[in-house]
C-alpha positions, 0 to 999 in steps of 0.5 A: 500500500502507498499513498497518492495526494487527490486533487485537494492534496490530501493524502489517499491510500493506493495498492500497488503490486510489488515484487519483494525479495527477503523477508524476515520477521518485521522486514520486507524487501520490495524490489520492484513495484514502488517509484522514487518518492513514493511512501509507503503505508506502515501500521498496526496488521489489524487496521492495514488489513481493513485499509481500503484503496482510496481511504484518506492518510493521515502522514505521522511527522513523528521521528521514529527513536533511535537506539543508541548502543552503550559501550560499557 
């Protein structure tokens, strides 16, 4: 799933084949299918799977935190 921007700008989820190569438990390669740009659509498994093609997005600004190793 992606999302496009509508003629108002909003943004709307969009399903796109892709090709995916490795997978592992919380990680998927996609190697063909997605465009330089696009955004991909990430979420709880139980609200993806109800996400309908055209559904309007609501972009999370929020940074994701990043783990710092300790090195003691």
């Amino acid at each position: 799933m992606a999302s496009k921007k509508d003629s108002n700008g909003r943004l709307r989820a969009r399903f796109v084949p892709v090709n995916t190569g490795i997978t592992g438990s919380t990680d998927i390669e996609v190697l063909t299918g997605l465009g330089e740009g696009d955004e991909i659509v990430t979420g709880p498994y139980k609200t993806l799977r109800i996400l309908k093609g055209g559904s309007l997005l609501k972009r999370d600004t929020v940074k994701p935190a990043v783990a710092t190793g300790s090195s003691s």
